[in-house]
C-alpha positions as CSV (number, residue, x, y, z in Angstrom):
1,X,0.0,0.0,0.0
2,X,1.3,3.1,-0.7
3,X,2.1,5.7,1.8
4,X,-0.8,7.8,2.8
5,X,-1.7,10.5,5.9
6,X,-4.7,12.8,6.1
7,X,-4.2,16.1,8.1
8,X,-0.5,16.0,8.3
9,X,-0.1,19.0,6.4
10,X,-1.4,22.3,6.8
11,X,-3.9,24.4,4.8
12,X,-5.4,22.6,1.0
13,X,-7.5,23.7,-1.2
14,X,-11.3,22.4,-1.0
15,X,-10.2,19.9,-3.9
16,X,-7.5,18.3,-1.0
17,X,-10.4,18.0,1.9
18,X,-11.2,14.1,3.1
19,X,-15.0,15.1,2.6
20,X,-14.8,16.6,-0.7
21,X,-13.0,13.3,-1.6
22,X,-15.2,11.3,-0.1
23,X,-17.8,12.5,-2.6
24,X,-15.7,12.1,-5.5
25,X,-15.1,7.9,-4.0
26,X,-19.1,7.6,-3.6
27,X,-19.5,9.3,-7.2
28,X,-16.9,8.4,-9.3
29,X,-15.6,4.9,-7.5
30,X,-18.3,3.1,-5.8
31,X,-17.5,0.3,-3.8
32,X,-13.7,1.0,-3.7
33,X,-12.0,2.8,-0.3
34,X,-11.1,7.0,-1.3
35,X,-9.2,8.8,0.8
36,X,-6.4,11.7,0.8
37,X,-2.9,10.3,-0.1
38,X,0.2,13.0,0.1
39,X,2.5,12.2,-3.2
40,X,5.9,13.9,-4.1
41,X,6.1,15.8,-7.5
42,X,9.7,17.0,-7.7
43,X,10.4,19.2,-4.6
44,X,6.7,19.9,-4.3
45,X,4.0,17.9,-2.3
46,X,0.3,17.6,-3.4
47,X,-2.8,15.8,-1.4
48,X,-4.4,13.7,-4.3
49,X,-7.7,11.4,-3.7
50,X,-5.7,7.6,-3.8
51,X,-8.3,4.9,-5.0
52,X,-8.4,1.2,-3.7
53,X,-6.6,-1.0,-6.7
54,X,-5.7,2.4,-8.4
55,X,-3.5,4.4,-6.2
56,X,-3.3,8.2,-6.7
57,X,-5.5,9.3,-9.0
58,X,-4.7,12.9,-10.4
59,X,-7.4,13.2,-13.2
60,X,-10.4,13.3,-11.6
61,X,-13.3,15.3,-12.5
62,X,-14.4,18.0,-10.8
63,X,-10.5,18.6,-9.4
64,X,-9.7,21.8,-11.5
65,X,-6.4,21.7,-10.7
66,X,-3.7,21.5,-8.1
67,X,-1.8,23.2,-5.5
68,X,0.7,22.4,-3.6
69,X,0.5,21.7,0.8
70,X,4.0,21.7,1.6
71,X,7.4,21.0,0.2
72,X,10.6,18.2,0.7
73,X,12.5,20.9,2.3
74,X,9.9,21.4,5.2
75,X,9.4,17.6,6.2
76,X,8.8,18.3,9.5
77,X,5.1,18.7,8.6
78,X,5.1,14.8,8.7
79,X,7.3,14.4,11.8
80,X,10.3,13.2,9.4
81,X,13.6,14.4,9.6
82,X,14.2,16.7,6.5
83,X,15.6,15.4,3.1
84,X,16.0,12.0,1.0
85,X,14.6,9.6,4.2
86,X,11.0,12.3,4.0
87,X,10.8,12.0,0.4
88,X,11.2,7.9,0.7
89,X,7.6,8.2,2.9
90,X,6.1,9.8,-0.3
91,X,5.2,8.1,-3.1
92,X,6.6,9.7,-6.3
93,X,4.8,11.1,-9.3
94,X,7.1,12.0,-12.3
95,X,4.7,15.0,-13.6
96,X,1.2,16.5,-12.2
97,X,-1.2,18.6,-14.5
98,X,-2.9,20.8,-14.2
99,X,-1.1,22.5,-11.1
100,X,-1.1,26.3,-10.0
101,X,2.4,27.9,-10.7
102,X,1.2,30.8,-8.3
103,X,-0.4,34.5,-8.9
104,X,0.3,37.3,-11.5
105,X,-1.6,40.2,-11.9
106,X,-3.5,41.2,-15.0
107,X,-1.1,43.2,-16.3
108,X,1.6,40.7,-16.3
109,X,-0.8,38.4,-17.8
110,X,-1.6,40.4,-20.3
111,X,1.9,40.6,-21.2
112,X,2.8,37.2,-21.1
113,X,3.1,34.8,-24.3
114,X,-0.1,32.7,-23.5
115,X,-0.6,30.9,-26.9
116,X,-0.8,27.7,-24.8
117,X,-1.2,29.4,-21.6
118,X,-3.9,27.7,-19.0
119,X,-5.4,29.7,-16.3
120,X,-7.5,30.6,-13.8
121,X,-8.5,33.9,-13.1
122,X,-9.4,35.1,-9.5
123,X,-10.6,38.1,-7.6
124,X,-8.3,39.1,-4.5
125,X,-9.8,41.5,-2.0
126,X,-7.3,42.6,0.0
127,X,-6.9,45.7,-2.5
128,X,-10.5,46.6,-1.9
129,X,-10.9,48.8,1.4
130,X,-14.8,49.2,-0.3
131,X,-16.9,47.3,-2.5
132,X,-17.6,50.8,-4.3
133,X,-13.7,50.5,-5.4
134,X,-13.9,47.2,-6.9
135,X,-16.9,48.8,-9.0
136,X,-14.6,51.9,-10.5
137,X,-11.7,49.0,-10.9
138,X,-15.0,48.0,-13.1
139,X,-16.0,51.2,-13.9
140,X,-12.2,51.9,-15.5
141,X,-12.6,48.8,-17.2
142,X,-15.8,49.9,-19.3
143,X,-17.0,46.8,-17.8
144,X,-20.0,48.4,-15.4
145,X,-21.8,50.6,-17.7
146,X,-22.8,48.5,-19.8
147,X,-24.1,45.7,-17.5
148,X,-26.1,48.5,-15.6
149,X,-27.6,49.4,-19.3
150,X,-28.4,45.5,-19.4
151,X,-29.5,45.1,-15.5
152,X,-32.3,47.7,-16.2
153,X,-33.4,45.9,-19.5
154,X,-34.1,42.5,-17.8
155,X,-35.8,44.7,-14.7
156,X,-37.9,46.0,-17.4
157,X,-39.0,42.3,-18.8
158,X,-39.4,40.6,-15.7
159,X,-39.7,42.8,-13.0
160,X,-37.5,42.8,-9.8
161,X,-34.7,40.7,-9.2
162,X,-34.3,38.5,-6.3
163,X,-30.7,36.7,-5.7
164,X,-30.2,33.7,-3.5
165,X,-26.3,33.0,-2.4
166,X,-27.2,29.7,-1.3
167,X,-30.8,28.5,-3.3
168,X,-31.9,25.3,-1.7
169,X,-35.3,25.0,-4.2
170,X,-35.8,22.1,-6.2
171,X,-35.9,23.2,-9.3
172,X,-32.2,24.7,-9.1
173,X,-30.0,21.1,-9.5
174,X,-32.1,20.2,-12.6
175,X,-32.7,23.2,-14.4
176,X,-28.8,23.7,-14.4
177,X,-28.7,20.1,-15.8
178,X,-30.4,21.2,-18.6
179,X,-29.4,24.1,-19.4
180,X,-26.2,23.2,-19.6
181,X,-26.3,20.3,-21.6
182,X,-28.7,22.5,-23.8
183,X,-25.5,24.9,-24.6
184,X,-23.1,22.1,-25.1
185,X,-24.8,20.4,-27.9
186,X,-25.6,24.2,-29.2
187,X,-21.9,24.3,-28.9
188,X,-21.2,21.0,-30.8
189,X,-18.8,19.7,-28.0
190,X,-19.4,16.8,-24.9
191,X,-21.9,17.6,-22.6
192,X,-21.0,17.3,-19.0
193,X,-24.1,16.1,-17.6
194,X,-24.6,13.4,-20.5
195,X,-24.3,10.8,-17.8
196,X,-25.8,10.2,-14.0
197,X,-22.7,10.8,-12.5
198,X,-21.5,14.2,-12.7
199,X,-25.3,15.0,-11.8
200,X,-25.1,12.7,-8.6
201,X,-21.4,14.4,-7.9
202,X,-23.7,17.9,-7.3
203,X,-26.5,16.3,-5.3
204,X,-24.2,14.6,-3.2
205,X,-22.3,17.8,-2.3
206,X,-26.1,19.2,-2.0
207,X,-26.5,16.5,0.5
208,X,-23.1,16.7,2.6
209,X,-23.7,21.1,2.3
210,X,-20.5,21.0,0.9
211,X,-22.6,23.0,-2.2
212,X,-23.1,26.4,-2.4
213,X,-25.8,27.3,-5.4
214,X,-26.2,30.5,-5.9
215,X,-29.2,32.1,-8.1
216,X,-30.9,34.7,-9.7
217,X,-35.1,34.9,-10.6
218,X,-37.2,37.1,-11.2
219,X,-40.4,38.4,-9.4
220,X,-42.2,36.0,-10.0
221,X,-39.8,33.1,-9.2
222,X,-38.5,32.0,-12.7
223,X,-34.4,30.9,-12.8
224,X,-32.7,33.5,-14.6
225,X,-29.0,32.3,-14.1
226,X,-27.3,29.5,-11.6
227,X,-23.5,29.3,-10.0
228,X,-22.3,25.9,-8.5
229,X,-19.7,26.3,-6.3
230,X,-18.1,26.4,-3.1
231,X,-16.5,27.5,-0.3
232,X,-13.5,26.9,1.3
233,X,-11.3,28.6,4.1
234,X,-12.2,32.3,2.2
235,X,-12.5,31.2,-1.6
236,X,-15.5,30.7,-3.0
237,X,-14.3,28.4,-6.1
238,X,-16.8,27.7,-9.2
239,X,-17.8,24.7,-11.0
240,X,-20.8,25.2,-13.8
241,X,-22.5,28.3,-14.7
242,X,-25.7,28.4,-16.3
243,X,-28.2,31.0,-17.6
244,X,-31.8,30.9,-19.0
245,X,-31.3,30.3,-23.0
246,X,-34.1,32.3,-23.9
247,X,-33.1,34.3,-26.5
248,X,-34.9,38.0,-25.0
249,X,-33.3,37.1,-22.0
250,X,-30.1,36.3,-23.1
251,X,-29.8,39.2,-25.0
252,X,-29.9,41.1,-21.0
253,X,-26.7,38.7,-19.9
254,X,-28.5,37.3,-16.9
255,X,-25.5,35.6,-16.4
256,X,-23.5,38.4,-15.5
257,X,-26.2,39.7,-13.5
258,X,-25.7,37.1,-10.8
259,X,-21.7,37.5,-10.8
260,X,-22.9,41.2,-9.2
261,X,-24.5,40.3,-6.2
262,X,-22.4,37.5,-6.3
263,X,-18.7,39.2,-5.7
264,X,-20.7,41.5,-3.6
265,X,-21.1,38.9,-0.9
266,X,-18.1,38.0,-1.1
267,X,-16.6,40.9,-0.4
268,X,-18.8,42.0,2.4
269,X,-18.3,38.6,4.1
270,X,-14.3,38.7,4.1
271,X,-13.4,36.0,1.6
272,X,-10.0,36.0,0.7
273,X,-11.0,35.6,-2.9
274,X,-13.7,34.7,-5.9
275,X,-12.3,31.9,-8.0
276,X,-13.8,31.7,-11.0
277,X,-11.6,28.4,-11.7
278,X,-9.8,26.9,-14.7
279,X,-10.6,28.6,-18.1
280,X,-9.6,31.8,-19.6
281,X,-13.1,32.9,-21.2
282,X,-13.4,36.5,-21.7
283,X,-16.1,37.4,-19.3
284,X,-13.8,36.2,-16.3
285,X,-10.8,38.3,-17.4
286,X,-13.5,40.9,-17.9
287,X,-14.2,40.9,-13.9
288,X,-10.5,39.5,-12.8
289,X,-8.0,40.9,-10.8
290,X,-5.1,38.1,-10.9
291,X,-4.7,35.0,-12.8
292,X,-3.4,31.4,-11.0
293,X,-1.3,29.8,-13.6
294,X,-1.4,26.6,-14.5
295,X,1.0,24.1,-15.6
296,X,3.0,21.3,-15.3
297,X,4.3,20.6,-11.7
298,X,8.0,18.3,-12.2
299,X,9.4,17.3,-15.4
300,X,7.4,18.5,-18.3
301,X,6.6,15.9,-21.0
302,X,9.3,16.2,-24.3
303,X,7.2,17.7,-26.3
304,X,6.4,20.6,-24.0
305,X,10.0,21.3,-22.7
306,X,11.1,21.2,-26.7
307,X,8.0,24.2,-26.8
308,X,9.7,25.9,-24.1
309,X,13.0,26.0,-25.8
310,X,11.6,27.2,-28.8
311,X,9.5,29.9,-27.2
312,X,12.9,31.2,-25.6
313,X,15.6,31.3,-28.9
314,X,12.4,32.6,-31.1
315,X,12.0,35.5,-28.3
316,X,15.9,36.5,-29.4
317,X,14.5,36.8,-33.2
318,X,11.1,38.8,-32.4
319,X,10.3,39.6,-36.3
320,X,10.6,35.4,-37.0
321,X,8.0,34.9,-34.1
322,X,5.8,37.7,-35.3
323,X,6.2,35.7,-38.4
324,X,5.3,32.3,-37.4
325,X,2.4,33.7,-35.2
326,X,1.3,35.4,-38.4
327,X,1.6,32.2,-39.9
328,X,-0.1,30.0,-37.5
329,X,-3.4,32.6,-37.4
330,X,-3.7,31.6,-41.4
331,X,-3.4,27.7,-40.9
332,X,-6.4,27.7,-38.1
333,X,-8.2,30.2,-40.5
334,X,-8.2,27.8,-43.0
């Protein structure tokens, strides 16, 4: 068996918790034993659900992505002596993907080379002494005004709106079902809730109140838009967002509607931050203040180290990678 401790390191992310893992065992591996399992990744230690006859199991769905909870060089979180004899406690994993790389503002992110950049953007409000100064970071943004414009058009369709941070009514679990599915085959790609378990995944965190599913309706009680998420030691962390596909509606963006009263709360109630999670689509940039890279924790595969090289001589020669950019636009038009 392969060594294993729960609680022998400090901190984790909700994705490294023994009860969010348990959900994933009941969901995603019935009749096998789930638990947390601390595995070495180079220097770097992550807390991975381990599965009975499978061992650690990084892929899992519904895990984002990965941080770290401690390092080799600071053993003593396990009682060990620091150095080789810790890391011979650990079982080893040559590579881990996707794993945070840490915090850059948007500015530097902007900045960066992200043609196969993988992120997740994130609110931090410690530079917010107000919740009106998050709005002029907004504001500056020529983000606000135009979502004020769109607020008042879906007030005038269907009246006020009411927002739930935590909506418990029945209908909320399958209307998202729906709608979701609904956009991915509009989208032509896999639809997440094709089978019964990703939709027993959110009813069992429902169940535990490990689920936090926030809302928006209108007077008269019709679903607007719906977050699933959660929170964890002050980040409230996304998983599926879904808004009402009619098309009058739409046009309104009840969707960001509910991200409003939604970052609201979570300012006024001291979370350290709103994670909107992986994925770099432009309405989360839009509302951002940081983004948590993502990559490869240990030794990248070939293919992407050879990438990296390349990236670095071709940044010496900046007309040739101008070129080849140029060049690689035209291929995917084509």
């Amino acid at each position: 068996m392969p060594h294993w401790r729960t609680g022998t390191l400090p901190g984790g992310n909700l994705y490294t918790q023994p009860e969010f893992i348990d959900v994933l065992g009941e969901v995603f591996h019935p009749g096998r034993t789930c638990r947390p399992a601390d595995v070495a990744v180079g220097c770097e230690v992550y807390r991975l659900p381990w599965v009975e006859g499978r061992g650690p199991v990084p892929d899992t769905t519904f895990v984002d992505y990965h941080e770290p909870v401690g390092r080799l060089d600071t053993a003593v979180g396990w009682g060990l002596r620091p150095g080789a004899g810790a890391a011979r406690r650990l079982q080893r994993l040559q590579r881990l993907r996707p794993a945070s790389r840490g915090l850059v503002g948007m500015d530097e992110w902007r900045a960066r080379d992200r043609a196969e950049a993988l992120g997740a953007p994130v609110v931090l409000w410690q530079g917010f002494a107000r919740w009106e100064d998050y709005l002029a970071l907004l504001r500056q943004r020529r983000v606000l005004p135009e979502d004020q414009r769109r607020r008042r058009r879906l007030e005038a369709l269907v009246g006020p709106l009411r927002f739930a941070v935590d909506d418990l009514g029945g209908d909320v679990l399958p209307t998202c079902f729906d709608w979701k599915s609904a956009r991915d085959r509009a989208a032509d790609r896999a639809e997440l809730f094709a089978s019964e378990a990703p939709r027993r995944f959110f009813e069992a965190l429902r169940s535990r109140g490990l689920l936090r599913a926030s809302t928006l309706r209108a007077g008269d009680g019709q679903l607007l838009s719906i977050w699933l998420g959660a929170l964890h030691a002050g980040r409230w962390t996304g998983w599926v967002f879904a808004f009402n596909p009619d098309p009058a509606l739409a046009r309104c963006s009840p969707g960001r509607q509910l991200l409003y009263p939604m970052l609201e709360e979570s300012w006024r109630a001291g979370h350290r931050e709103f994670d909107f999670s992986i994925g770099l689509e432009p309405y989360k940039l839009s509302f951002a203040t940081h983004v948590r890279v993502l990559g490869t924790a240990g030794r990248p595969p070939a293919g992407e180290r050879l990438a990296a090289l390349a990236r670095r001589l071709l940044a010496r020669r900046p007309g040739l990678l101008q070129a080849l950019r140029a060049l690689r636009r035209r291929v995917r038009v084509s």
